[in-house]
C-alpha positions in Angstrom: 3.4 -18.4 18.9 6.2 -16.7 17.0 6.7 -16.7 13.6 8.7 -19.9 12.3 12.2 -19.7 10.3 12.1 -19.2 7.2 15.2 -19.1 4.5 16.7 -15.5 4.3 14.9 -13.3 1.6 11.3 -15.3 2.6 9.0 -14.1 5.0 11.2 -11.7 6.4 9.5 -8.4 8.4 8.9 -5.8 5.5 11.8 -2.9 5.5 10.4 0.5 6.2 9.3 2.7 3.5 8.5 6.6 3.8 8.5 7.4 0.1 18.9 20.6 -17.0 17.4 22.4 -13.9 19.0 21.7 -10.7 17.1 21.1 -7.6 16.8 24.1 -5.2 16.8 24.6 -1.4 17.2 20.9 -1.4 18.8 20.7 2.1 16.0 21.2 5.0 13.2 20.4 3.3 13.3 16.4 3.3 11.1 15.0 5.5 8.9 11.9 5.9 5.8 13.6 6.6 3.5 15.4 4.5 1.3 17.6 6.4 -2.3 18.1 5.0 -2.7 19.3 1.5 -5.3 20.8 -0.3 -8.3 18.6 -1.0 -10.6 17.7 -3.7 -14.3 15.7 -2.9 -13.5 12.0 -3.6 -16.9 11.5 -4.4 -20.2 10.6 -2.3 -19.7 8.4 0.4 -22.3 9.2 2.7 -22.8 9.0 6.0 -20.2 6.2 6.4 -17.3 7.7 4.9 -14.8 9.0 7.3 -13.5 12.4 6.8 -9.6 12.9 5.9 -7.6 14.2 9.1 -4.5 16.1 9.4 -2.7 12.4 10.1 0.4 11.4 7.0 -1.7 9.2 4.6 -5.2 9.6 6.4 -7.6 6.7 6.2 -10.2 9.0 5.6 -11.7 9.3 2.1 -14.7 11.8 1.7 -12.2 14.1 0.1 -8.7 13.7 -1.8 -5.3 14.9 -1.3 -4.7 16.7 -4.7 -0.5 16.6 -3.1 -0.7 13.5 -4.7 -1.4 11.8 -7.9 -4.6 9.6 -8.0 -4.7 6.2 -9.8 -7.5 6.8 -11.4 -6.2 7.4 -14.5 -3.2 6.6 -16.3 0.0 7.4 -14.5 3.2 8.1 -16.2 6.0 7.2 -14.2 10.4 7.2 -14.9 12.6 4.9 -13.9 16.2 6.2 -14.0 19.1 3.4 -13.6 21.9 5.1 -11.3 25.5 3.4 -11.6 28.8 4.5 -9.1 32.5 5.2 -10.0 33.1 2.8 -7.3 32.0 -0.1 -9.0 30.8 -2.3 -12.9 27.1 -2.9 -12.9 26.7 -6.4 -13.1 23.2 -6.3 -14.8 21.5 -4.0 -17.2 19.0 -1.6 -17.1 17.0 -4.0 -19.0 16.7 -6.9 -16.6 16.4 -4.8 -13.7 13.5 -3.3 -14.9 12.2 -6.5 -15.6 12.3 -7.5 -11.6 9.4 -5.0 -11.4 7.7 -4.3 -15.0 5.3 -5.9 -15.7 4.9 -7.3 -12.1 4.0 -3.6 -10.4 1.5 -2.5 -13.8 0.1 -5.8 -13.6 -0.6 -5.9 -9.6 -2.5 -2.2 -9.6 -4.4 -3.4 -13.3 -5.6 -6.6 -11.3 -6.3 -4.1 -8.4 -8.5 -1.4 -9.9 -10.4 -3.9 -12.2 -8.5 -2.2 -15.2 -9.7 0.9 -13.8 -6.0 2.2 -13.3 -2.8 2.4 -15.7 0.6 2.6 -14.8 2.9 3.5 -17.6 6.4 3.3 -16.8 9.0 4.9 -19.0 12.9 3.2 -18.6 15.8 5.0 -19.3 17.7 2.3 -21.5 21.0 3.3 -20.0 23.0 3.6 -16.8 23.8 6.8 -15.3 26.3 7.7 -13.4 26.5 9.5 -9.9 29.3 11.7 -9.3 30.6 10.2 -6.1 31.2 6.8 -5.2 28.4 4.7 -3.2 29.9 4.7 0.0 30.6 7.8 0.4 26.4 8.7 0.5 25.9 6.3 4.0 23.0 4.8 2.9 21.0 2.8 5.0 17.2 2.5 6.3 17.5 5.5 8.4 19.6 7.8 6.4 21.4 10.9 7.4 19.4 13.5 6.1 22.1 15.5 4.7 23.4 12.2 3.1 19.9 11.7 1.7 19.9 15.0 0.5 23.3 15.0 -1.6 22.3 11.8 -3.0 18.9 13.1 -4.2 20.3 16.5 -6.0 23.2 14.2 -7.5 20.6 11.6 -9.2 18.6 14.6 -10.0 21.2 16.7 -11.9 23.0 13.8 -13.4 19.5 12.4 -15.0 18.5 15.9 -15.7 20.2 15.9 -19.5 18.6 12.7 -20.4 15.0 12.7 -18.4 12.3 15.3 -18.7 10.6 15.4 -15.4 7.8 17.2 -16.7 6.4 14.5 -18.3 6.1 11.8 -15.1 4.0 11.9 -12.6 6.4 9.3 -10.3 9.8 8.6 -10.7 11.8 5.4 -9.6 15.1 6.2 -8.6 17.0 2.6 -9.2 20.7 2.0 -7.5 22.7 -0.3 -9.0 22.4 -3.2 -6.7 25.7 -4.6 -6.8 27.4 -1.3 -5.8 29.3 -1.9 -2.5 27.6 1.0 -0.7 23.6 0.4 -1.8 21.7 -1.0 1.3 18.9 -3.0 0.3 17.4 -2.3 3.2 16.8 1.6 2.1 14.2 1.1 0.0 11.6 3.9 0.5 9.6 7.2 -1.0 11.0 10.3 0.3 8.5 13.4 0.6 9.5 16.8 0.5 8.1 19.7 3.1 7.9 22.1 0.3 8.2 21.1 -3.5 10.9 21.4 -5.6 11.1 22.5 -9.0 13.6 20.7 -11.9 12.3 21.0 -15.8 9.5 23.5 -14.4 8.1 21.1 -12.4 7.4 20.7 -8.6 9.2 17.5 -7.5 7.3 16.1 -4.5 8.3 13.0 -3.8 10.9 10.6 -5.2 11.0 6.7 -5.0 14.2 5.6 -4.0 14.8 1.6 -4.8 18.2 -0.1 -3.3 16.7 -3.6 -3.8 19.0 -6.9 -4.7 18.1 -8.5 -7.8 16.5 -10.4 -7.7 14.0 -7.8 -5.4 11.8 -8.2 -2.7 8.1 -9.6 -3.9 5.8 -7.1 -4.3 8.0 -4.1 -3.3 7.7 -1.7 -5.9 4.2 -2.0 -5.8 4.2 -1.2 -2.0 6.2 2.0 -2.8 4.4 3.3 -5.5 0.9 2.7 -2.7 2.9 5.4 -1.0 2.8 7.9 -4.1 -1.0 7.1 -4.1 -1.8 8.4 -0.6 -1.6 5.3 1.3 -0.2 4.5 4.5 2.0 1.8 6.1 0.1 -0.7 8.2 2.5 -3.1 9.2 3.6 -2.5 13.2 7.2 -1.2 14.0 8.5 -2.9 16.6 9.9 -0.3 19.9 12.8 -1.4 20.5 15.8 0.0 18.6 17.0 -3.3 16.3 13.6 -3.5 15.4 13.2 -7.0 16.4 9.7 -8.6 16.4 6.8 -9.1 15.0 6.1 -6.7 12.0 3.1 -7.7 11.4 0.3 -7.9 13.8 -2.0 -5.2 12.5 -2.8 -6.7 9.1 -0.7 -10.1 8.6 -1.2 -11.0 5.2 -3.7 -8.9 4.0 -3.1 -5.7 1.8 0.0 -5.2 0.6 0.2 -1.6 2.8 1.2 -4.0 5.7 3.7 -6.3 3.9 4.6 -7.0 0.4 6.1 -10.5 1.2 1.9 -11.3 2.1 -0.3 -13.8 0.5 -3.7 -12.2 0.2 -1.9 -8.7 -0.9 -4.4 -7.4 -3.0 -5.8 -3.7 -1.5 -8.5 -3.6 1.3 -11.6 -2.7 -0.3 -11.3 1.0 2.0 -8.3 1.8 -0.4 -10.0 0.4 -3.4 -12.8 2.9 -2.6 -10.4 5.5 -0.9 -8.5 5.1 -4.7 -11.8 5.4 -6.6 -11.5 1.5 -8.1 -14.7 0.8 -5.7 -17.6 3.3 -6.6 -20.3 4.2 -4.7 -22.8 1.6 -5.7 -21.0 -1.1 -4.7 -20.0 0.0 -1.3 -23.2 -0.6 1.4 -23.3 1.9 4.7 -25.2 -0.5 7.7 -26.7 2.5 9.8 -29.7 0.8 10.8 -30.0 -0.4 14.4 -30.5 -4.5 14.4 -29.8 -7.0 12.4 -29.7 -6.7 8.4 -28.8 -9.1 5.8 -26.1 -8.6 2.7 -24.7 -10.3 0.1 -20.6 -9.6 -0.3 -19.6 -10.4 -3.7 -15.6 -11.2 -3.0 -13.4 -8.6 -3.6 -10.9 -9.4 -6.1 -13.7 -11.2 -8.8 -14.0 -9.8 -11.9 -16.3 -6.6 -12.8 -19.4 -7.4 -14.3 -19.2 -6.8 -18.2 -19.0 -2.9 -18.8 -16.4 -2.5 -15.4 -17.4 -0.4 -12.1 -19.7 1.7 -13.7 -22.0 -1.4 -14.7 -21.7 -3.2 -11.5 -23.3 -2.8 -8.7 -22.8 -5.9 -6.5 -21.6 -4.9 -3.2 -17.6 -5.7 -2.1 -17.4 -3.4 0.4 -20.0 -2.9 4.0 -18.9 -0.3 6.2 -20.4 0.9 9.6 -19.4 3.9 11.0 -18.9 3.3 14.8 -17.8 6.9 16.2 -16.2 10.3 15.1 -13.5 8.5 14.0 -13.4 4.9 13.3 -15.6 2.5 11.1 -15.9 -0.8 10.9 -15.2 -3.1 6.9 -16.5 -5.9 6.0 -15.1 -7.4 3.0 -15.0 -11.1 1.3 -11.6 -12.7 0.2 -10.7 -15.6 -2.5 -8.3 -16.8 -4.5 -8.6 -14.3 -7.0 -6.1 -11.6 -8.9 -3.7 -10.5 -6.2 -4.6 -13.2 -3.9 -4.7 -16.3 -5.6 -2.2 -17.7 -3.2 -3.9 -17.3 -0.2 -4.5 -19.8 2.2 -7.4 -18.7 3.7 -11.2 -17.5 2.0 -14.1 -16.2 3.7 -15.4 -12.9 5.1 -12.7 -10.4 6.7 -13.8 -8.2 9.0 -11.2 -4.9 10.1 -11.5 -1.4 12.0 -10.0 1.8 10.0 -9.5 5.1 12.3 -8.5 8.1 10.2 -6.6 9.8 13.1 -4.0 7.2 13.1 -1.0 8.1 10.9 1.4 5.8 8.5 2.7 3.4 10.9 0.7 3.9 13.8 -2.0 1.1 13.0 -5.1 2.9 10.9 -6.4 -0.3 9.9 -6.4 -3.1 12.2 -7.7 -7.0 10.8 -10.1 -8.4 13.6 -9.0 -12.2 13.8 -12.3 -14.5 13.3 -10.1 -17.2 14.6 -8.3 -16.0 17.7 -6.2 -18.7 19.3 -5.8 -20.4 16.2 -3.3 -19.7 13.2 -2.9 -21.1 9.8 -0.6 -21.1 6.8 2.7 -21.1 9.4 5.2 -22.3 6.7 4.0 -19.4 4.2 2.2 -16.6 6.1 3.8 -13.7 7.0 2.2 -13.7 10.4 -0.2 -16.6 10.8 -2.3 -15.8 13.6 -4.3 -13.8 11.1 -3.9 -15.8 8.4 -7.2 -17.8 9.8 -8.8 -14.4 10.3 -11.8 -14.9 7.7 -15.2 -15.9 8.9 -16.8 -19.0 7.6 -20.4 -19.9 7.1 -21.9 -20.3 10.1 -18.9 -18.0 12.0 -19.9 -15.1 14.0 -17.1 -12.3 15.4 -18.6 -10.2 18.0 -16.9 -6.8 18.7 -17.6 -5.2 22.1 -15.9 -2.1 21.2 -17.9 -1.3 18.8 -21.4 -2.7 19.7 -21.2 -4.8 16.3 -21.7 -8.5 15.7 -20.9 -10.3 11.8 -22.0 -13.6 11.1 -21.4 -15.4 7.8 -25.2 -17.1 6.8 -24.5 -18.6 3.3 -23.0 -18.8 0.1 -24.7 -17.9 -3.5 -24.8 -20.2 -6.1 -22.2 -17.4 -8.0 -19.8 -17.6 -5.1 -21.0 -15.1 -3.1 -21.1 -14.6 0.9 -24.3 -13.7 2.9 -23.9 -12.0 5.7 -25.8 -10.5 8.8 -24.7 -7.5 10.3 -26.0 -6.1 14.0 -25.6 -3.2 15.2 -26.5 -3.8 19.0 -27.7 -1.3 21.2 -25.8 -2.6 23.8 -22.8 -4.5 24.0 -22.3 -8.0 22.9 
């Protein structure tokens, strides 16, 4: 069953993302790929971790991209506020930061258990480009000379007031009103080969041509981009990009749509980002049944945070050279206190699969059956949490789940088997 009408602005498919020194070489070097960059060990994994591959934002996680900052810190980003000749802002810099700040620092604070800072700077006036809108074309899939002239304009014309030597991201924000913004743009940008303004390499930019007020969520998509991870929603084939968007992940993680209800990270990015440390991730190797106890993902940290916690969030199995299997408990906590649904999720991650090709795919507990269908981005896996007393058997991967019980502290028990044949 297809997804059901909804009012324009609500529900919609997500728009596609790839996210006084002047910039240099700038034309020929955009792209929307990043190959493989130089890596750093994310930390013990074990034998369940799955290793990071040449694919644009690999799933895998036993070592980290160093191309790109890691949230596990506190990240400094800019926002810049870029105004046309062509036409009068309508709104100031000041309430269109406000359509993301605090929304976007609060989201990835609720997401890394206050692991993870994002400081974002605002320029507290408009500049201005040196052309009119129109006359840079831009749309969803830009010109990439048009792209280019647009990027070295908001670069040298923010240059004089912006040091990009102090930010880690910047947010690149068009003046929504202008007659030739496309809210449908929205995306990061990644360069081939760095470039250099204020003595800094420039390697990616966040480019925001939302409406005010914005898409839900969206900035907070982006900036997932800037941290290494991938799209997951599904791009329909044919060429008006009609469809269903969502069929990989529905609702859950905001990777796959920032419109979702349960949009707080899968525990695989939490742990891929550092928010999940090793103690409270569980690797099932052993052959049979074995019993676990999931505490849900989005509940509070024990007092003292991650490093004094060590209930389990996050059970992986590692079903072949490149895929794994996570199992993961959801509620109406943080980031998902709207969702519909609660129980245990269970979803295959393959680190060969690039940004957009599907790397994580939500196994749906419930097939047949939908829920949510007013609400849900894509409600055939809005239902896609076990219950107690559910079991989801995958053939593929010779693995069966089945929800046993709750704890009197709200967690989930769980049996995992790993069959020697299939189910």
């Amino acid at each position: 069953m297809g997804r059901p009408q909804l009012p324009a602005g609500v529900g919609r498919p997500p728009r596609l993302r790839r996210a006084g020194a002047m910039l240099t070489s700038l034309s020929a070097v955009i792209a929307t790929t990043v190959v493989s960059g130089p890596a750093i060990a994310a930390g013990a994994g074990g034998p369940c971790t799955l290793e990071r591959t040449g694919a644009h934002h690999s799933e895998g996680l036993d070592t980290w991209n160093t191309s790109y900052p890691r949230p596990a810190r506190t990240v400094h980003a800019a926002m810049v506020f870029l105004a046309f000749p062509d036409a009068t802002p309508k709104v100031t810099p000041r309430r269109l930061a406000a359509d993301h700040i605090p929304a976007t620092t609060d989201f990835f604070r609720r997401a890394s258990y206050g692991q993870f800072r994002l400081r974002v700077h605002l320029a507290k006036r408009w500049i201005t480009m040196p052309e009119a809108s129109t006359s840079y074309a831009i749309k969803r899939d830009w010109n990439p000379g048009r792209r280019a002239a647009y990027l070295r304009d908001a670069i040298a014309a923010a240059d004089p007031s912006v040091n990009f030597a102090r930010y880690d991201v910047v947010y690149l924000v068009a003046d929504p009103d202008a007659p030739g913004v496309d809210a449908d743009a929205t995306k990061v940008v990644n360069f081939e080969q760095p470039l250099r303004a204020d003595g800094v390499e420039l390697r990616r930019l966040v480019t925001v041509f939302e409406n005010h007020p914005p898409d839900r969520n969206v900035l907070a998509h982006e900036t997932g981009h800037v941290f290494d991870l991938p799209d997951l929603y599904h791009r329909p084939k044919n060429d008006d990009g009609e469809g269903d968007w969502d069929t990989y992940v529905g609702d859950w993680d905001l990777m796959g749509s920032q419109f979702g209800l349960a949009p707080d990270p899968f525990g695989w990015h939490k742990w891929k980002l550092g928010w999940l440390r090793p103690r409270q991730v569980q690797c099932v190797r052993a052959p049979g049944a074995t019993l676990h106890t999931l505490e849900p993902l989005g509940a509070p940290m024990a007092p003292g945070g991650p490093a004094a916690d060590s209930r389990t969030r996050l059970l992986v199995v590692r079903t072949g050279p490149t895929t794994a299997l996570a199992i993961e408990a959801r509620g109406s906590y943080g980031n998902d206190e709207d969702t519909c649904t609660e129980g245990v999720l269970v979803y295959r991650v393959r680190n060969d699969a690039a940004s957009g090709e599907g790397p994580i795919e939500v196994l749906d507990g419930h097939p047949g059956t939908g829920a949510c269908w007013n609400e849900s981005v894509y409600p055939e896996l809005a239902d896609a949490t076990l219950g107690v007393g559910e079991t989801l058997s995958t053939r593929r991967d010779h693995v069966r789940v089945t929800v046993t019980g709750r704890t009197t502290d709200g967690g989930w028990t769980v049996e995992v088997d790993r069959e020697t044949r299939p189910t």
